[in-house]
C-alpha positions in Angstrom: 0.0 0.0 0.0 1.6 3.4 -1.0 1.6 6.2 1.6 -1.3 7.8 0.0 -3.7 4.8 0.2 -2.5 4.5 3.9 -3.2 7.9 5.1 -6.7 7.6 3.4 -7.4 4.3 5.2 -6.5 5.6 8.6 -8.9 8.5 8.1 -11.5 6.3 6.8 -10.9 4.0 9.8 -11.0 6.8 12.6 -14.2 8.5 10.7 -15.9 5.3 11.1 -18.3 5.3 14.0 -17.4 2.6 16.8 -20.4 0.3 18.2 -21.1 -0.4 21.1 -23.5 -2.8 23.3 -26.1 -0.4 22.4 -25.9 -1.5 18.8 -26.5 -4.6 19.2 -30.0 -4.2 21.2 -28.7 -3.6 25.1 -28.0 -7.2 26.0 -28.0 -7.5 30.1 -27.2 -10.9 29.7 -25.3 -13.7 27.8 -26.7 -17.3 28.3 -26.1 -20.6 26.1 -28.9 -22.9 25.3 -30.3 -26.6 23.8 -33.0 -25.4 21.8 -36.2 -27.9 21.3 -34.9 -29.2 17.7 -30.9 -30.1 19.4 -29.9 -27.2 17.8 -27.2 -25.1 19.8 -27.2 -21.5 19.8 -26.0 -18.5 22.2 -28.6 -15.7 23.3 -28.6 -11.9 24.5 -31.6 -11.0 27.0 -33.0 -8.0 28.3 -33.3 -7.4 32.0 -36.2 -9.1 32.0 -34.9 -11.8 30.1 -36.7 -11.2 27.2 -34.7 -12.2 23.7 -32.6 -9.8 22.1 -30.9 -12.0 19.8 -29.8 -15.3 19.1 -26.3 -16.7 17.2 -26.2 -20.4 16.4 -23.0 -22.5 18.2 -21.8 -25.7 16.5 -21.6 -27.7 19.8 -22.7 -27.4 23.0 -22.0 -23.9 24.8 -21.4 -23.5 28.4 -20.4 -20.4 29.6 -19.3 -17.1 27.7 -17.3 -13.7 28.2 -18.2 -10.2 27.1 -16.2 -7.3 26.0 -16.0 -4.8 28.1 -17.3 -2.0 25.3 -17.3 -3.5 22.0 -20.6 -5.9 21.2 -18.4 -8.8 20.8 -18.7 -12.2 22.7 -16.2 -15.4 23.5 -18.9 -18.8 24.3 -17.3 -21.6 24.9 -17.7 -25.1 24.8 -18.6 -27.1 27.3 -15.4 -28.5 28.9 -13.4 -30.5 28.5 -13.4 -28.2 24.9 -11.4 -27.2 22.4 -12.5 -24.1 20.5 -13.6 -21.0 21.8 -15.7 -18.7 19.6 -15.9 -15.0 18.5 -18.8 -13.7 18.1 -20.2 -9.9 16.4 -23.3 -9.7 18.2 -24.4 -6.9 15.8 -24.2 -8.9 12.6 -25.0 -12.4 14.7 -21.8 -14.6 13.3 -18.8 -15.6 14.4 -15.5 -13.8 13.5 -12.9 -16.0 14.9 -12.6 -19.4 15.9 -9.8 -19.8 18.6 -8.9 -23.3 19.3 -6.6 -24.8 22.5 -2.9 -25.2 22.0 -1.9 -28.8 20.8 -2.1 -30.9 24.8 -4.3 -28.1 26.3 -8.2 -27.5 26.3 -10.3 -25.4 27.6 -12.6 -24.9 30.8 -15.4 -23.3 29.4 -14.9 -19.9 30.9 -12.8 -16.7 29.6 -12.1 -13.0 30.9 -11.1 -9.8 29.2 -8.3 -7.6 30.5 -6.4 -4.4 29.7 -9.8 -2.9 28.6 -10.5 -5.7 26.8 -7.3 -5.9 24.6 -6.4 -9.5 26.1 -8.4 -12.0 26.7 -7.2 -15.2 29.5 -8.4 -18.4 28.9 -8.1 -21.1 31.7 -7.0 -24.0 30.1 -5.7 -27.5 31.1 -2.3 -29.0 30.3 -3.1 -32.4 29.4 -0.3 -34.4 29.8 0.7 -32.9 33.4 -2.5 -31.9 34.8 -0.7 -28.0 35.6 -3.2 -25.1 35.2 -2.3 -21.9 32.9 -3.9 -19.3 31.4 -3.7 -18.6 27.7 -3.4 -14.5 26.4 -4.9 -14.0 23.2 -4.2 -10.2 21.8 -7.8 -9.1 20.3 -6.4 -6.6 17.9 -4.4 -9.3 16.1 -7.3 -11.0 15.4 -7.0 -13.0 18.9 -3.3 -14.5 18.3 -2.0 -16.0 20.9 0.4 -14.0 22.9 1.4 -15.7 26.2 0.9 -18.0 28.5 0.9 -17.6 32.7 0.7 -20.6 35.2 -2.6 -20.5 36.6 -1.6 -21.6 40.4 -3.0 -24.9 40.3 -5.0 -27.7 39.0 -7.9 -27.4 36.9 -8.6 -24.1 36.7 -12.2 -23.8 35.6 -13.6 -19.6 36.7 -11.9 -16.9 36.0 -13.0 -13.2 37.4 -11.5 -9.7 36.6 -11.1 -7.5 39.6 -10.4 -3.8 39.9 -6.7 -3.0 38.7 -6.7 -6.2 35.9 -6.0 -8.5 39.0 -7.2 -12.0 38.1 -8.9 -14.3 40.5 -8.9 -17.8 39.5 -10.6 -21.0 40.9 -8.6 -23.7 40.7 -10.9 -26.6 41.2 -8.2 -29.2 41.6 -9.4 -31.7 39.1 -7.5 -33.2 36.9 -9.0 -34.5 34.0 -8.0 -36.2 30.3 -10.5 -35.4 27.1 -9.9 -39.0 26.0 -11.5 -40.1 29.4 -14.5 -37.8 29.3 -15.6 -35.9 32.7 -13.6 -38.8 34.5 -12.0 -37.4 38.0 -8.1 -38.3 37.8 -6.9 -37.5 41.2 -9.1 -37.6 43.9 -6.8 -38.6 46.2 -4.5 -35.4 45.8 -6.7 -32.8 45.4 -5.9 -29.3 45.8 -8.4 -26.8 45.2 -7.6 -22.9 45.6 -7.9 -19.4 45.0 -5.1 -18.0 42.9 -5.2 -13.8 42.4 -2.6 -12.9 39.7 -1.9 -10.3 37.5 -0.5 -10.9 33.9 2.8 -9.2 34.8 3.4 -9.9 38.4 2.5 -13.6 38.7 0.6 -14.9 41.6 -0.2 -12.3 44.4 -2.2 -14.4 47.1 -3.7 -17.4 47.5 -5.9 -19.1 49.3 -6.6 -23.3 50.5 -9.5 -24.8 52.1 -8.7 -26.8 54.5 -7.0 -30.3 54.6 -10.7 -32.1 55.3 -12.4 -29.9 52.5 -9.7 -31.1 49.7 -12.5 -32.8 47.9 -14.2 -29.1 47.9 -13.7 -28.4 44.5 -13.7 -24.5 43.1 -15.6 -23.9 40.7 -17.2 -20.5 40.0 -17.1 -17.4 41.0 -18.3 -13.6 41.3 -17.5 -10.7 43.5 -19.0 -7.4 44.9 -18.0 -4.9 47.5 -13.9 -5.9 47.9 -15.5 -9.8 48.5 -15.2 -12.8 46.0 -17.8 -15.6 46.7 -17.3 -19.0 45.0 -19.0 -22.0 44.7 -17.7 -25.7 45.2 -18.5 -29.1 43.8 -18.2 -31.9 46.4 -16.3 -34.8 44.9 -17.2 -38.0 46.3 -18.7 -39.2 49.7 -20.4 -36.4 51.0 -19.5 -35.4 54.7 -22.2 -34.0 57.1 -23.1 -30.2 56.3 -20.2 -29.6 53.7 -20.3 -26.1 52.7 -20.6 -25.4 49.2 -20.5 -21.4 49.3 -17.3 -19.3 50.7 -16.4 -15.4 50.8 -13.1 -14.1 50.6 -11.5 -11.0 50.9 -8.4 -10.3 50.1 -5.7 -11.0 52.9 -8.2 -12.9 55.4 -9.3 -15.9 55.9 -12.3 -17.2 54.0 -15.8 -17.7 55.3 -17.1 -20.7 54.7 -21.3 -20.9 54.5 -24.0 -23.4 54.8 -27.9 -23.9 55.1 -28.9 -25.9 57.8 -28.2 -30.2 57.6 -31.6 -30.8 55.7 -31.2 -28.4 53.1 -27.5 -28.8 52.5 -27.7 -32.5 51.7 -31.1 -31.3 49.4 -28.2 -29.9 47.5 -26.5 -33.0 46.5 -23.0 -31.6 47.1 -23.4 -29.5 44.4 -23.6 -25.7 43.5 -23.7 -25.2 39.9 -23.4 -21.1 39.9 -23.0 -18.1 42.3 -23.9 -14.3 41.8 -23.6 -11.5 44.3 -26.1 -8.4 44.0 -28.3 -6.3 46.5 -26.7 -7.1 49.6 -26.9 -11.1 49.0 -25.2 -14.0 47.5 -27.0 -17.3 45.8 -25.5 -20.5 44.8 -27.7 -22.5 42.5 -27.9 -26.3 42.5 -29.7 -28.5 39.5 -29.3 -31.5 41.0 -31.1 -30.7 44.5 -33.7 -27.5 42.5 -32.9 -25.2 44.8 -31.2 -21.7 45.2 -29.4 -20.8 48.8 -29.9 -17.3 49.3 -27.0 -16.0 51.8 -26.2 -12.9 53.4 -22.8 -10.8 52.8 -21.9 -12.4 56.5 -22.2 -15.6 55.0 -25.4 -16.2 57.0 -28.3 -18.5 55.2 -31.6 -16.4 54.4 -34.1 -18.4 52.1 -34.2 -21.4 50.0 -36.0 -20.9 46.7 -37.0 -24.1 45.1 -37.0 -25.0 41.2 -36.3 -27.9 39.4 -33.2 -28.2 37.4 -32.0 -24.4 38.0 -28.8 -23.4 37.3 -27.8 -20.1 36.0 -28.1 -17.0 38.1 -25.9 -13.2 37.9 -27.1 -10.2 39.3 -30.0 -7.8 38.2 -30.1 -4.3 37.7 -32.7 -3.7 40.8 -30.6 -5.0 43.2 -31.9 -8.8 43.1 -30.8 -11.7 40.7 -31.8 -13.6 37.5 -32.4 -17.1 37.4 -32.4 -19.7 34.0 -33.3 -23.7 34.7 -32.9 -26.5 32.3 -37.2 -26.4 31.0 -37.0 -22.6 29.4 -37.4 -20.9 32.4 -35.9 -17.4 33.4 -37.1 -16.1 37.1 -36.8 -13.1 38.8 -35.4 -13.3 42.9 -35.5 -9.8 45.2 -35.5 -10.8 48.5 -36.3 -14.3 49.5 -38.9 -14.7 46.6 -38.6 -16.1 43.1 -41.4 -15.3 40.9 -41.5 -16.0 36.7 -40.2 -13.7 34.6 -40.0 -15.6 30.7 -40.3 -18.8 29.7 -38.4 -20.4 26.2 -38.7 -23.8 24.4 -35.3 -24.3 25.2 -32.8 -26.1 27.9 -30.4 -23.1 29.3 -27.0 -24.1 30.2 -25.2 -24.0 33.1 -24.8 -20.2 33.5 -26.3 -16.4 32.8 -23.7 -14.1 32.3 -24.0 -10.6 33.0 -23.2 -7.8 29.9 -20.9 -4.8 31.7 
């Protein structure tokens, strides 16, 4: 291209307008879904949970990542998976396709940093069972840029904090894609809490535990200087294990749970976790229920519904709900009450836009 040409293309570049989330219809929330045919397909809803759009996926979706400005997306597939894509939400198709490094896959969750120039994938080296996080550089058309270790074992959640510091839940799995969902290591399990930053390495971290090995972290949110994640108990489960803890940064973590009848209703398993308003929920599919929990970590309500799973915060203060028969539900308080229902299984988790 001669200098001319060049200078002509920058101006046309900088004269062209940027979008944003507005442009592609205000999305509040991200969510993947089995539709009624076995078609997959990724969807934008309202704060009601009303569709806004809907992109077709080639696989099964499970969680996804938004940019922080641009109307752009990352699902992912269900792990243990390979690919990762990107997705225009204004035109509705994908732009890139990024796929796991050669003995790595992914976990099914992302995270943009560096105002969304860089986005960190958790990913799984197969071979070794060590944790990293893979850097992809979104103005290069998502190369891959880096790699950092991720602290431990099966890192699965990934959160961005204030100041691009990374908190990662390192569930402490290892697992093998030719062997399915198979548990590899029971025996030596352990999970943590890694907060990192891409150029400084691991800051602080923190272990459940010795008894609680088998406590696996999986997901994750934060509000007001606390993280909250959830665990997944692997094997036996032991009288009133807690599957909901808060952390903040440079104490020790608070470990939370319902009383002994409703805590084995949960089956040893929470499948998602959202803070908003003053409370923190954990979800469970297996047991159809949602713990409700104060910021002290002290149990308020449960809410049953069969086969709920995804939940993030609303913009009044109280949460959104999505369950595996189409439904999306509203909670403020200790109430859940109907908001939308689809023809559609929802996946595993909502994701909030911004």
């Amino acid at each position: 291209m001669d200098r001319r040409s060049f200078l002509s293309s920058m101006l046309f570049s900088a004269a062209m307008p940027r979008l944003g989330w507005a442009d592609a219809g205000n999305p509040a929330y991200l969510a993947a879904a089995r539709e009624a045919d076995g078609a997959y397909a990724l969807y934008g809803l309202g704060e009601d949970g009303a569709e806004i759009f809907r992109i077709p996926l080639p696989e099964r979706g499970h969680a996804a990542t938004a940019h922080p400005s641009a109307p752009e997306a990352v699902g992912f597939a269900r792990r243990p998976g390979r690919f990762a894509l990107v997705i225009d939400c204004v035109a509705g198709r994908e732009t890139h396709r990024l796929h796991s490094p050669e003995g790595r896959h992914f976990y099914g969750h992302g995270a943009f940093v560096e105002d969304g120039a860089v986005l960190v994938t958790p990913e799984n080296d197969i071979e070794t069972g060590r944790g990293w996080l893979g850097l992809w550089a979104r103005d290069e058309g998502y190369a891959r840029i880096g790699e950092i270790p991720s602290g431990g074992v099966g890192p699965h959640d990934i959160l961005r904090l204030d100041g691009d510091v990374l908190v990662v839940a390192n569930g402490g799995i290892r697992t093998h894609p030719d062997r399915g969902r198979e548990k590899l290591n029971l025996e030596t399990m352990r999970p943590n809490l890694s907060y990192l930053t891409l150029r400084g390495g691991i800051e602080e971290q923190v272990e459940l535990e010795p008894e609680l090995h088998l406590a696996s972290i999986r997901h994750l949110a934060q509000a007001e200087g606390v993280v909250g994640f959830a665990m997944q108990w692997q094997g036996d489960l032991p009288d009133n294990a807690p599957l909901l803890g808060l952390h903040r940064r440079g104490e020790a973590p608070v470990l939370c749970a319902a009383d002994m009848a409703e805590q084995f209703a949960m089956e040893g398993y929470a499948g998602s976790v959202a803070m908003s308003g003053g409370q923190v929920a954990i979800t469970s599919p297996r047991g159809g229920r949602v713990h409700v929990f104060g910021m002290d970590g002290q149990f308020r309500a449960s809410l049953k519904r069969a086969d709920v799973c995804g939940v993030a915060p609303a913009a009044n203060g109280g949460l959104l709900v999505t369950d595996g028969m189409g439904g999306v539900l509203r909670i403020r308080g200790e109430a859940m009450r109907p908001a939308q229902s689809y023809d559609r299984a929802w996946d595993n988790h909502l994701i909030r836009v911004g």
